[in-house]
C-alpha positions as CSV (number, residue, x, y, z in Angstrom):
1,X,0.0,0.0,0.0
2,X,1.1,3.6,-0.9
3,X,0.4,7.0,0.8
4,X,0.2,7.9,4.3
5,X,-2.7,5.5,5.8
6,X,-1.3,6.8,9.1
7,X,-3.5,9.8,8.4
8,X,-6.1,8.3,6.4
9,X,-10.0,8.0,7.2
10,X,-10.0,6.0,4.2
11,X,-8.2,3.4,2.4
12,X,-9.1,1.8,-1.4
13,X,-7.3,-0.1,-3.7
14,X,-8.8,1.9,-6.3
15,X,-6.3,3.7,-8.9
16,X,-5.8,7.2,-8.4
17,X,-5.6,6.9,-12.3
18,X,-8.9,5.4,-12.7
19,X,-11.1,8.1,-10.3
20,X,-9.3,10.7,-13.1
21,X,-10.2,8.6,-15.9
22,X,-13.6,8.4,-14.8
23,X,-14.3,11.7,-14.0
24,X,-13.4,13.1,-16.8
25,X,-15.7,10.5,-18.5
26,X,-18.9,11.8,-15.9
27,X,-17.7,15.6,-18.2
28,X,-15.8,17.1,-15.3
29,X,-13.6,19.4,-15.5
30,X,-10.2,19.5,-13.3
31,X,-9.0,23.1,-12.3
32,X,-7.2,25.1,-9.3
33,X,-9.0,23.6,-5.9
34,X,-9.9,27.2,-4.8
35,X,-11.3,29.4,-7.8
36,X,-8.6,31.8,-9.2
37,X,-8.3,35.3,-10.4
38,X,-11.0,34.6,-13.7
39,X,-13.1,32.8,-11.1
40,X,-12.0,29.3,-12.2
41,X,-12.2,26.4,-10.4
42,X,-12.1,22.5,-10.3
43,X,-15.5,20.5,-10.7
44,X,-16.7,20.3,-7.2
45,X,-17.9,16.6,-6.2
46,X,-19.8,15.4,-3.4
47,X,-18.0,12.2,-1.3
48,X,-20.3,9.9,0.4
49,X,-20.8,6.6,2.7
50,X,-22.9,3.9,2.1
51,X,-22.9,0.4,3.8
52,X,-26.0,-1.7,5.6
53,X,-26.1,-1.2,9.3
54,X,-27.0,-4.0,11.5
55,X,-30.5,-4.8,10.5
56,X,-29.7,-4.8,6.8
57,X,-30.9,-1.0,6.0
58,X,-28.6,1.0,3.9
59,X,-27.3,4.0,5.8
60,X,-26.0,6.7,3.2
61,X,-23.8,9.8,4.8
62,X,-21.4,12.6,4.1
63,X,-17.6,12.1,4.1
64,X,-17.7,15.1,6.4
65,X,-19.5,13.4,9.6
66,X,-16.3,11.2,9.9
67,X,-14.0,14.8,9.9
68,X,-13.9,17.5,12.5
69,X,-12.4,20.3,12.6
70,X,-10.2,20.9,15.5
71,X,-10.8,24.6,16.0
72,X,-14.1,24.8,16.4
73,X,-15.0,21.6,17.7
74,X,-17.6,20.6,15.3
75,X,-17.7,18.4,12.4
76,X,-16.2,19.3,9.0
77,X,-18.7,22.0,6.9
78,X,-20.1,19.8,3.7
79,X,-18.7,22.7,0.6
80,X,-17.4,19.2,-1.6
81,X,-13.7,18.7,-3.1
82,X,-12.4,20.6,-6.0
83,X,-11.3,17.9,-8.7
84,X,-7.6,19.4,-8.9
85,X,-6.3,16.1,-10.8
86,X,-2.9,14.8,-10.8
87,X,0.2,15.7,-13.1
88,X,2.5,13.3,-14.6
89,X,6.0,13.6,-14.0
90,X,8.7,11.0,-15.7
91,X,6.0,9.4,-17.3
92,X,4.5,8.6,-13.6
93,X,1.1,9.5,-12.6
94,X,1.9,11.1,-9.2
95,X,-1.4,10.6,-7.3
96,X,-1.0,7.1,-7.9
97,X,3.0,7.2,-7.0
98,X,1.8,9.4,-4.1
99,X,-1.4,7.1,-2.7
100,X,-3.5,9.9,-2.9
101,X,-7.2,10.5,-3.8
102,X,-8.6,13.0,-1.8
103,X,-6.8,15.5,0.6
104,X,-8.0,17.8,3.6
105,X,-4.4,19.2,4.1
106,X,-3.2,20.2,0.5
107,X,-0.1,19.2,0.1
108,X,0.9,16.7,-2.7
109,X,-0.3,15.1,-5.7
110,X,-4.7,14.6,-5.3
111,X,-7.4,14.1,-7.5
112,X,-9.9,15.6,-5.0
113,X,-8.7,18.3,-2.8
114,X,-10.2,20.4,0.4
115,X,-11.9,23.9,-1.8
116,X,-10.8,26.0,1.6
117,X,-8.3,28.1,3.0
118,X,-7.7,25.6,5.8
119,X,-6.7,23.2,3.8
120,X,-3.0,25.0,4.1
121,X,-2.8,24.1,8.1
122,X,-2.4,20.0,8.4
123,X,-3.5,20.7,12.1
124,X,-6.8,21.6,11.6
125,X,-9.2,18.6,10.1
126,X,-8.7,15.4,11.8
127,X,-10.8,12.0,11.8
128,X,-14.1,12.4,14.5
129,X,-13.6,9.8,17.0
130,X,-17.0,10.3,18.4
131,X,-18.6,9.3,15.4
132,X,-19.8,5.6,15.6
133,X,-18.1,3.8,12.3
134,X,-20.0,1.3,10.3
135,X,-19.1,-2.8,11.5
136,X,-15.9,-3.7,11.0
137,X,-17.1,-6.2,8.3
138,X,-19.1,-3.9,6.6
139,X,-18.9,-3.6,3.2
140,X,-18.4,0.4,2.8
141,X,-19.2,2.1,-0.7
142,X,-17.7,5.5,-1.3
143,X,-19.8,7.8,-4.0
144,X,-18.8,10.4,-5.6
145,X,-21.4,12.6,-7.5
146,X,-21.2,15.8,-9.1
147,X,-22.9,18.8,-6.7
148,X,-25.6,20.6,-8.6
């Protein structure tokens, strides 16, 4: 495994490659992951949860109930990533040299990236661990959609 799991919510074995690939297919467009001087900006996506919770019912949630921000307290404010995408260097796809898909500290090769100014400080979003987590056998889908 690649990337630093050490500070992951997450882990897939999904190709960094691949997300691209495919959102470029949904008719996305990759850009800066805040909006720049002509206003431009990466597509922004919505990340979400889905797995069946102990009687069977699929439970469906925001990536952001698992992430809290450690200045205020509360839980991460639902804005979506920026699709940034990944550069290529040497022929290598650097997300996928990297381990990366989506970031709340920005720093590094991403496809999907934190669209805030706090995304500079690694200090401030870290994984909520009052938030109950799905069985440990569960299978766990992660969606992405385009927001509206």
């Amino acid at each position: 495994e690649v990337g630093r799991l050490h500070e992951s919510l997450l882990s897939t074995t999904i190709s960094p490659l691949h997300l691209q690939t495919m959102l470029y297919l949904l008719d996305l467009e990759n850009g800066p992951r805040l909006p720049d001087e002509k206003g431009r900006q990466g597509a922004l996506v919505n990340i979400d949860l889905e797995w069946p919770d102990a009687e069977g019912r699929i439970v469906r949630e925001p990536v952001e109930n698992w992430i809290k921000n450690s200045q205020t307290g509360r839980g991460m404010q639902r804005r979506g990533w920026a699709f940034v995408g990944s550069s290529i260097a040497d022929g290598v796809f650097q997300a996928e040299a990297e381990g990366n898909i989506a970031l709340v500290y920005s720093v590094g090769n991403t496809i999907l990236d934190i669209p805030a100014d706090l995304g500079l400080d690694d200090t401030v979003f870290v994984v909520n661990p009052e938030k109950k987590q799905p069985g440990d056998d569960a299978p766990v889908k992660i969606i992405i959609s385009p927001r509206k």
